[in-house]
BARO-586983 format. One line per 10 residues: number of its first residue (from 1); their letters; for each residue z negated, y, x negated of N, C-alpha, C, CB. Coordinates in steps of 0.05 Angstrom, whole numbers, padded with zeros to 5 digits, m for minus. Glycine has a CB too. Example, Ala and Ser with C-alpha at 12.3 -4.5 7.8 and 13.67 -1.06 7.14 Angstrom:
BEGIN
1 = AS = m00156,m00114,m00264,m00156,m00090,m00246,m00156,m00066,m00264,m00181,m00089,m00226; m00142,m00045,m00257,m00143,m00021,m00273,m00157,00001,m00258,m00114,m00012,m00282
END
This chain:
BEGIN
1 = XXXXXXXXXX = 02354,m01747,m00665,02329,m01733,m00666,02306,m01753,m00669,02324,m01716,m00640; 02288,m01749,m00687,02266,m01773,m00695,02245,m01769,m00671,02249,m01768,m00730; 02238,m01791,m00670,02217,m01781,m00645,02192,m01772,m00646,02212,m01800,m00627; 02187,m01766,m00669,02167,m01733,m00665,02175,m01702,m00658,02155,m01726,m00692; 02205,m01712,m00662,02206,m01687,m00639,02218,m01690,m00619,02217,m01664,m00645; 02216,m01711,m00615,02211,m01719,m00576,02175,m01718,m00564,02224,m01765,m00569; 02161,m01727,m00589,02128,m01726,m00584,02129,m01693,m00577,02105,m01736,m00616; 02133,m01676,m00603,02122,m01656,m00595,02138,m01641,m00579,02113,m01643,m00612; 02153,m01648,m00563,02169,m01641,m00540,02138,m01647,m00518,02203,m01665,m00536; 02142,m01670,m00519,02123,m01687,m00496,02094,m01657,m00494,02107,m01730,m00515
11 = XXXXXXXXXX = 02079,m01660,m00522,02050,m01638,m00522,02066,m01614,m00515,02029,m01633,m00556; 02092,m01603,m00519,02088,m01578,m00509,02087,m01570,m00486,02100,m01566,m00515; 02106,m01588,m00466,02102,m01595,m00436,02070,m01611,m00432,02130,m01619,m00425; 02054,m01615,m00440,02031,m01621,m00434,02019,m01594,m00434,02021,m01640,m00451; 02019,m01576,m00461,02004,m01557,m00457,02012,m01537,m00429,02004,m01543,m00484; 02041,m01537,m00435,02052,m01525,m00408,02038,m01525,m00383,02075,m01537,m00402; 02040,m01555,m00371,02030,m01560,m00352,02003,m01557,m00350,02037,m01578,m00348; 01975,m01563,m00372,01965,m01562,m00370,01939,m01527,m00367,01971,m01580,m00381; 01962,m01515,m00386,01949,m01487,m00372,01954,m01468,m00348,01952,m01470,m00389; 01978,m01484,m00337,01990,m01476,m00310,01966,m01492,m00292,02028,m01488,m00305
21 = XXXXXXXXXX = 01959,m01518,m00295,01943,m01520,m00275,01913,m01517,m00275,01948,m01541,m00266; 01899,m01511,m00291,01880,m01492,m00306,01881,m01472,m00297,01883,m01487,m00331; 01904,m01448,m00297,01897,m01427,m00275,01893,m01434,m00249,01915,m01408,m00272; 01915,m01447,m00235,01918,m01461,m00210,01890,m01469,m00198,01936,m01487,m00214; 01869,m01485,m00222,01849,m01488,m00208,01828,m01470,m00201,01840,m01505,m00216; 01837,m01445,m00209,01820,m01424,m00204,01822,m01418,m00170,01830,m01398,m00224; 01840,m01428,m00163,01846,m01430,m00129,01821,m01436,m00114,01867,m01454,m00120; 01810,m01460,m00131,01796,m01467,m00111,01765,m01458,m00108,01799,m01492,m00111; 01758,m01434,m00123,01740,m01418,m00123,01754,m01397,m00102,01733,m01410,m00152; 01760,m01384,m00101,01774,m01373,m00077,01784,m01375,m00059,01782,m01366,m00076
31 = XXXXXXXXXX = 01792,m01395,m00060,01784,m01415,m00018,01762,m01421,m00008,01793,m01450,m00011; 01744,m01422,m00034,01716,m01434,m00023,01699,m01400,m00015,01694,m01459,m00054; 01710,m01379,m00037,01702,m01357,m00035,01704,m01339,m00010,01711,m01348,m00055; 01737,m01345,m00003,01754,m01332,00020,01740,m01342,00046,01787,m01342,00020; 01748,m01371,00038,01733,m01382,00067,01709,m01385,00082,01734,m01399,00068; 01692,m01375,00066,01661,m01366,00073,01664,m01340,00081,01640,m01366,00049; 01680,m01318,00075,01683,m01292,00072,01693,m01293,00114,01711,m01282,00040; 01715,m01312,00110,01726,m01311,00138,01710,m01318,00161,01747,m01326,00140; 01693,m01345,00147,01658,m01349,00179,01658,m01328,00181,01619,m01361,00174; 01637,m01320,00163,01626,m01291,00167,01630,m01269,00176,01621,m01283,00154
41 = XXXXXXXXXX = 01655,m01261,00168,01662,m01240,00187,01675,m01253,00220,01686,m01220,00169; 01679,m01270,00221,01685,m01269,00248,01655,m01289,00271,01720,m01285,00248; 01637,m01300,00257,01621,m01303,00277,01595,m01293,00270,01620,m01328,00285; 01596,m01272,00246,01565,m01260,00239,01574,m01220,00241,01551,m01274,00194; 01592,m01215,00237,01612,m01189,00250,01628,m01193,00267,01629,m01175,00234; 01640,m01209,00280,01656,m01207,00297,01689,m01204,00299,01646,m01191,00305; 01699,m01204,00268,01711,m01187,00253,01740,m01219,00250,01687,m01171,00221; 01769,m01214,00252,01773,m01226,00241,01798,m01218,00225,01769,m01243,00252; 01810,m01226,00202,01830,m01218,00186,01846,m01232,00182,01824,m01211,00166; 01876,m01236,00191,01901,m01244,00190,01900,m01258,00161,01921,m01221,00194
51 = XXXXXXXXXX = 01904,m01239,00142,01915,m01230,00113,01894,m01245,00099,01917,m01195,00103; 01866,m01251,00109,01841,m01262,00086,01851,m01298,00095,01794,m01249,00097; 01857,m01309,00121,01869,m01326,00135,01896,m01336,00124,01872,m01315,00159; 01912,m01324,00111,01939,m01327,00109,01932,m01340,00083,01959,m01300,00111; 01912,m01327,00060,01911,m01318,00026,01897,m01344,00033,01894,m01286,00008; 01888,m01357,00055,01877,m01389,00043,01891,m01407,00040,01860,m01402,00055; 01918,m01401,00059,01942,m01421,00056,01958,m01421,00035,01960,m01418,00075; 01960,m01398,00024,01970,m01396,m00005,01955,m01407,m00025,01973,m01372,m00013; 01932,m01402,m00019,01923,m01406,m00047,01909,m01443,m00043,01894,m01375,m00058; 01907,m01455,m00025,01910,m01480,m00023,01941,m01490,m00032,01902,m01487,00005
61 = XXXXXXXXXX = 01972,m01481,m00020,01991,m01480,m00039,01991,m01485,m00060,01999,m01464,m00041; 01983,m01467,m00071,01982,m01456,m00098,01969,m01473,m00113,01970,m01431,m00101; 01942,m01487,m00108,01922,m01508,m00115,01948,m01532,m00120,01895,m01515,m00087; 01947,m01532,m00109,01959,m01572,m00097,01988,m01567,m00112,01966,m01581,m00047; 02002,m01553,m00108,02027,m01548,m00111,02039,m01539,m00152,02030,m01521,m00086; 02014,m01519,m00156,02018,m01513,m00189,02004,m01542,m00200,01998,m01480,m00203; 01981,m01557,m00191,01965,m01563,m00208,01977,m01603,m00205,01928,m01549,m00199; 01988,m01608,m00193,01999,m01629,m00193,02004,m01645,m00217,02017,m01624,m00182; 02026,m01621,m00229,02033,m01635,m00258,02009,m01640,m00276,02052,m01617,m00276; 01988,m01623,m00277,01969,m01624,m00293,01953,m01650,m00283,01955,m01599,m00294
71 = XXXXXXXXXX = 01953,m01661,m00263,01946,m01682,m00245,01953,m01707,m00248,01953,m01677,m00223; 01986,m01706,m00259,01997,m01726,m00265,01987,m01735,m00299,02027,m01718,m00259; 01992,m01717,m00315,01985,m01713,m00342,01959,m01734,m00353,01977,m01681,m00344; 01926,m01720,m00334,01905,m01732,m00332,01907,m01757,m00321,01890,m01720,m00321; 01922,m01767,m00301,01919,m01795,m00299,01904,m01786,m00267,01900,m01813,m00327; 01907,m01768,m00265,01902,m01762,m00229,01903,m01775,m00199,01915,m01746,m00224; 01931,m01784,m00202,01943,m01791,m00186,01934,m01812,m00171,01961,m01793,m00194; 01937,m01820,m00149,01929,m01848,m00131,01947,m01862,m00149,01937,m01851,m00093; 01943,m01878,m00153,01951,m01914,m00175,01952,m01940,m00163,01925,m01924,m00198; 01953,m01961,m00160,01944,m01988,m00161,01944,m01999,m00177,01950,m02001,m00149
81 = XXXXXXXXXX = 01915,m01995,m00194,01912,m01999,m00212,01901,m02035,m00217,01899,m01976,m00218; 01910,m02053,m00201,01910,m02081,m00193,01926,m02096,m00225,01931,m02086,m00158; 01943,m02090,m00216,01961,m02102,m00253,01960,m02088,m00272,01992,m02107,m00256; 01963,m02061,m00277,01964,m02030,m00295,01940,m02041,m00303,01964,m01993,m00280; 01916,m02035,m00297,01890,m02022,m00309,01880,m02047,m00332,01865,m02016,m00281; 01891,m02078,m00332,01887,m02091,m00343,01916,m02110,m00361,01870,m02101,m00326; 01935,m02089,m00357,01961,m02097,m00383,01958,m02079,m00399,01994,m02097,m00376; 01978,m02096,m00422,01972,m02086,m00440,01995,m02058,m00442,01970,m02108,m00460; 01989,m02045,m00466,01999,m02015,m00475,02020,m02023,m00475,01992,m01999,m00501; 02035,m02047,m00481,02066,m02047,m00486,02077,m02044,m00450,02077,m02083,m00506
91 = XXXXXXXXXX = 02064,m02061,m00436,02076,m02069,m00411,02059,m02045,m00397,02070,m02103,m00400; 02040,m02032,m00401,02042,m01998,m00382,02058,m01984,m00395,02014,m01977,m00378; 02068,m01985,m00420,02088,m01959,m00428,02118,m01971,m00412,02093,m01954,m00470; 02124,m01988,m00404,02148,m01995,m00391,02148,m01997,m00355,02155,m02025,m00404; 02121,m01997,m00352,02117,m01988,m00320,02115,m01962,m00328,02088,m02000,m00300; 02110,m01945,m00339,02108,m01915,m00340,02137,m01901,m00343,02088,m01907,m00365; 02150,m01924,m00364,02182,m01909,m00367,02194,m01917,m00340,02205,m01923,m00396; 02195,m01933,m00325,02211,m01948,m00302,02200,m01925,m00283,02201,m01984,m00292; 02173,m01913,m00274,02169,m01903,m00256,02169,m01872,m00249,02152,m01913,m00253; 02174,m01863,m00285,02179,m01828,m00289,02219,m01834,m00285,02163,m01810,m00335
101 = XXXXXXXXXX = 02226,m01855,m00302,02263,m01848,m00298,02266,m01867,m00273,02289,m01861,m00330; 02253,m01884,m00254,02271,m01892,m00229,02261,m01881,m00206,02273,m01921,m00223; 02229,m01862,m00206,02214,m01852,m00180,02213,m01827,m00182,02186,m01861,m00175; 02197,m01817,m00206,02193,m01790,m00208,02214,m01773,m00211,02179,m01785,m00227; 02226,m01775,m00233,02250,m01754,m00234,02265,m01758,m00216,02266,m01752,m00256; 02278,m01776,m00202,02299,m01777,m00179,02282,m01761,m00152,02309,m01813,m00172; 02258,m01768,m00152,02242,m01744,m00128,02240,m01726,m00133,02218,m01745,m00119; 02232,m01710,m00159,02235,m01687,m00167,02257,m01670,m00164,02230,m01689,m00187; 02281,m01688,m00171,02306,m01670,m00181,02313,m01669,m00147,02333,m01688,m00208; 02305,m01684,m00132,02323,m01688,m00104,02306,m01656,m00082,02313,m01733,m00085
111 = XXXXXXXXXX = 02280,m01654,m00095,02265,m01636,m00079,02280,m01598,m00092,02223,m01645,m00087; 02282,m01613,m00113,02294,m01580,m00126,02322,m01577,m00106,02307,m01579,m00170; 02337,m01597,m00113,02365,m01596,m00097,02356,m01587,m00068,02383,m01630,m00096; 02339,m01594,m00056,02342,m01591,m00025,02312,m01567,m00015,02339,m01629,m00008; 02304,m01555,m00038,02291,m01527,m00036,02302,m01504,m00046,02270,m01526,m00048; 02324,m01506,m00059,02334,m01482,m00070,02339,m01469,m00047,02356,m01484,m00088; 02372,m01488,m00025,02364,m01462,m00017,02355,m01458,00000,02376,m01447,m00015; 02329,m01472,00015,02311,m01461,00026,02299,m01438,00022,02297,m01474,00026; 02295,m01432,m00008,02283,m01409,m00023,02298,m01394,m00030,02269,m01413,m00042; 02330,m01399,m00031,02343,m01376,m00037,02346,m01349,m00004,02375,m01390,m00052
121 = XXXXXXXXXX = 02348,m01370,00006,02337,m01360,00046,02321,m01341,00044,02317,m01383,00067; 02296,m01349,00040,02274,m01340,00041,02280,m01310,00020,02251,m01364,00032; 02277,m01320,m00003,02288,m01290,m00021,02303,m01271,m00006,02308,m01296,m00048; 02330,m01277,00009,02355,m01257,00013,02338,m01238,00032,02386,m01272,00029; 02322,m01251,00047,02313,m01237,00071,02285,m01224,00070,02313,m01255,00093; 02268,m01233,00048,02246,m01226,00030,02228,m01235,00054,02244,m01192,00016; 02229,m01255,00067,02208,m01271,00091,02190,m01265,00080,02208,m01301,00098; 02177,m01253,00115,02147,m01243,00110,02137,m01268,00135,02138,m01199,00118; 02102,m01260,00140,02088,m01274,00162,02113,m01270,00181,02055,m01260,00173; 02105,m01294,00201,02114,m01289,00225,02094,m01273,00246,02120,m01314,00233
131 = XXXXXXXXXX = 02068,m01273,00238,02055,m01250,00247,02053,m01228,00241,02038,m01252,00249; 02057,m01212,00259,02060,m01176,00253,02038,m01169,00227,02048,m01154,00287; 02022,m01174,00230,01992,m01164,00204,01994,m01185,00185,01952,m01166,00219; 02011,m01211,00183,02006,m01224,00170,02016,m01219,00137,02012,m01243,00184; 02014,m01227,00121,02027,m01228,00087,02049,m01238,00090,02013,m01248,00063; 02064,m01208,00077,02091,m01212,00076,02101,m01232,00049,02103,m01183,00076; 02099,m01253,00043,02098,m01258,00015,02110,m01291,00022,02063,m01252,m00002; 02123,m01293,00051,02124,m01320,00045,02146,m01328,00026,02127,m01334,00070; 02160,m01311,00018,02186,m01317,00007,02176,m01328,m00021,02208,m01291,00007; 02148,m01321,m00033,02139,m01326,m00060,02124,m01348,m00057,02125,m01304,m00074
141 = XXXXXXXXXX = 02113,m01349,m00027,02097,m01384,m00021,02124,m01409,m00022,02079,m01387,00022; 02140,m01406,m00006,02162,m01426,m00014,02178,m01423,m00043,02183,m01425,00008; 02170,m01408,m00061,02182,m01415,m00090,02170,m01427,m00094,02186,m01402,m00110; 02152,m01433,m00085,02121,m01459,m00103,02134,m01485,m00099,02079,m01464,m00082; 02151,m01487,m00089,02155,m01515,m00082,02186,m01523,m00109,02165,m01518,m00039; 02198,m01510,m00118,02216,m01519,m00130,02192,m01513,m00156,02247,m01506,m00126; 02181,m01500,m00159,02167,m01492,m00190,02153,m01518,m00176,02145,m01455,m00202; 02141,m01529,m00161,02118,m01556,m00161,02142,m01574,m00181,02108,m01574,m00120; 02169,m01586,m00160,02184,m01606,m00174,02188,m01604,m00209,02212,m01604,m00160; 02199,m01574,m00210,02204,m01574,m00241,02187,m01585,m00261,02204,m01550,m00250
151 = XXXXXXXXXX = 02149,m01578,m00254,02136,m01585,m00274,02133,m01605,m00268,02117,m01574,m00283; 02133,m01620,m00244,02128,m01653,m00248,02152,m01668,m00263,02124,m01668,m00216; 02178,m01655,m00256,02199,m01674,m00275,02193,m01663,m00300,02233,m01671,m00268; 02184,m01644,m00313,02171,m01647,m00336,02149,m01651,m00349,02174,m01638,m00342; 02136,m01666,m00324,02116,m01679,m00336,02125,m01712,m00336,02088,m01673,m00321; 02151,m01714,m00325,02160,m01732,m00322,02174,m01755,m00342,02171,m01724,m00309; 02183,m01732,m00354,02197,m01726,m00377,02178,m01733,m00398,02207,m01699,m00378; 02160,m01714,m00404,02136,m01723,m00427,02130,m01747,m00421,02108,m01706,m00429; 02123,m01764,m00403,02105,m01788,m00394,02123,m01809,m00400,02095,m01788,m00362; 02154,m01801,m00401,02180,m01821,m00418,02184,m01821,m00440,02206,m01817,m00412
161 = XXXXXXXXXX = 02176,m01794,m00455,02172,m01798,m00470,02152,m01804,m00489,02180,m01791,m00468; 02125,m01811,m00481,02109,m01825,m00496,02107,m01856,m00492,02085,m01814,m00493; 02124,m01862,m00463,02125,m01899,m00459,02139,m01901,m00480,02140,m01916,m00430; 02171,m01884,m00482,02184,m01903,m00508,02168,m01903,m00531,02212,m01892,m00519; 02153,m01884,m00528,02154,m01889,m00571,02125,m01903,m00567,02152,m01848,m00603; 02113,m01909,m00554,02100,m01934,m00550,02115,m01965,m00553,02092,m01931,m00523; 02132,m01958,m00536,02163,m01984,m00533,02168,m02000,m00570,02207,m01957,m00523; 02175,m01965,m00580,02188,m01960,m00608,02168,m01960,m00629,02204,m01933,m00609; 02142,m01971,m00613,02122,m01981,m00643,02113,m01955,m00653,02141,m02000,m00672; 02115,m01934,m00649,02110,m01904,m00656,02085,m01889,m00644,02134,m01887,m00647
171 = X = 02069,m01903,m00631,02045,m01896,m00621,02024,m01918,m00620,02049,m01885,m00595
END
């Protein structure tokens, strides 16, 4: 396979990721929305709600957890950027291949292996809150965690594949 279609392998998992965490960041208008919602009713009404309480833990989840890959993509990530930020393109595309095939994907693939079946658990029994009023939905908050690994090993994946064809004089 020529490696433009390993490139456009790479952009389609970019776009992937990138409109997955694009919605994702819509989270954080509604934590900021929710969580004002929750002061208020409980020290300006008196009032307080399990379920508006629960929907911030999710959707912080949901933040951190979808938008990662898109995180990685941008160049997000905490770095030390001490030797990186001043080598050259040949020698960051070979710290980039070394650290998506000897760090990333082996953490990725190891978190899928040891969430499944955490989450297949969770599914059989359709886990709700452990509080009586709470959102029954945890069984769909712990799928976030194997969908987190997947798109980071494929963003993992794209990010190997643009070191090589950097490597391969192709970028």
């Amino acid at each position: 396979m020529a490696i433009s279609h390993f490139t456009a392998l790479a952009d389609r998992i970019d776009r992937l990721n990138t409109a997955i965490g694009r919605a994702a960041s819509w989270c954080a208008l509604f934590i900021v929305l929710t969580g004002f919602a929750v002061v208020l009713l409980r020290y300006v009404l008196g009032l307080g709600s399990l379920w508006l309480q629960e929907s911030l833990l999710y959707a912080h989840a949901a933040l951190f957890l979808l938008a990662a890959a898109w995180t990685l993509k941008e160049g997000g990530h905490v770095r030390v950027d001490v030797f990186y930020a001043n080598a050259s393109p040949r020698t960051k595309a070979w710290v980039d291949l070394a650290g998506a095939l000897l760090l990333l994907l082996p953490f990725a693939l190891a978190i899928i292996w040891f969430a499944l079946p955490y989450v297949e658990r969770s599914w059989a029994i359709l886990e709700r809150s452990r509080e009586t009023s709470g959102l029954p939905l945890v069984f769909l908050l712990k799928t976030l965690i194997p969908i987190f690994a997947l798109l980071l090993a494929l963003q993992g994946v794209a990010q190997a594949i643009r070191a090589s064809a950097v490597l391969r004089g192709a970028s």
